[in-house]
N, C-alpha and C positions, 0 to 999 in steps of 0.2 A: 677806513671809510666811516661815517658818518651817518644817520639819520637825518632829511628834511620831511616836512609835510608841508606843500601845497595846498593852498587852500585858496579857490579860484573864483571869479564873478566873470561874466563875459559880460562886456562892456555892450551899450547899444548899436555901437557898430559891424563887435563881435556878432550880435545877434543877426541883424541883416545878412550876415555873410556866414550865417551858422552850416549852409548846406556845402562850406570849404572848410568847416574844421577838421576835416582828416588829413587833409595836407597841411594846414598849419599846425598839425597836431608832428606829423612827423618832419616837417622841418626844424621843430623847437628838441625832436628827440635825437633827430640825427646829429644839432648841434650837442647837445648834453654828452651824448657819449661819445664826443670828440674831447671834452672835456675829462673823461674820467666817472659820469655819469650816471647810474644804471637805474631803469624804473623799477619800482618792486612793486608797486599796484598803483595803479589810475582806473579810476572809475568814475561817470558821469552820476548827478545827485538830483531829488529833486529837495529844492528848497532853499537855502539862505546862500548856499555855496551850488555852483554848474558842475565843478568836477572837483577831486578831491587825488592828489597825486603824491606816495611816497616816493621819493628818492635817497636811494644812496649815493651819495657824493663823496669825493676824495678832501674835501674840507669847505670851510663857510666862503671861501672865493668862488669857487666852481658853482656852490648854491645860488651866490647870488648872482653869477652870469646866468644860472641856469633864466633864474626868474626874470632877469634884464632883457632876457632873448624874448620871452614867452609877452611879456609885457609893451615890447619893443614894435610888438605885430600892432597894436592899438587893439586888440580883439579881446585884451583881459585884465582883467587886473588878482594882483597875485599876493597872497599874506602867506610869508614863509617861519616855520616853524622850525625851530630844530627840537629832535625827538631822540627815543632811545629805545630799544628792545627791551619787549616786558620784562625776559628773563635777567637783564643788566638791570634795570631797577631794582627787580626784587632784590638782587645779589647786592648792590650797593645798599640799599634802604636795612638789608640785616645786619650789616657791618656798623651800622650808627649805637652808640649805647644806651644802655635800656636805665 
């Protein structure tokens, strides 16, 4: 499985219809973990970004329906990240030579 990060804007539409994102929130989740999907944190932001959502995914295809679904509502728009666990950095980053 893999790292994604979500990085999210609700669109102006999104916003008028903001008091249904809980169910557009779990239709986008129910589709992902049909996919192989699993959230490891979402949380709502204030500022440049509306929510901010790691995923683990089973590879960059499953990511990117993840984001096609989420996108697909007109309610957001989505800038997908692929990522890595701090402690898998460190560990590669010390294997480079000095």
């Amino acid at each position: 499985m893999a790292l994604y990060v979500h990085l999210v804007k609700v669109t102006p539409q999104g916003a008028a219809r903001i008091r249904e994102a809980s169910g557009t929130y779990e239709h986008v989740r129910k589709f992902a973990e049909s996919l192989g999907c699993k959230p490891v944190q979402i949380v709502a932001c204030f500022g440049e970004y509306d929510y901010v959502g790691i995923w683990d995914c089973p590879d960059q295809v499953a990511a990117l329906k993840l984001a096609g679904c989420a996108v697909s509502t007109g309610n957001v728009q989505v800038q997908t990240l692929p990522a890595c666990r701090i402690e898998d950095f460190f560990r590669i980053m010390s294997e480079l030579p000095r």
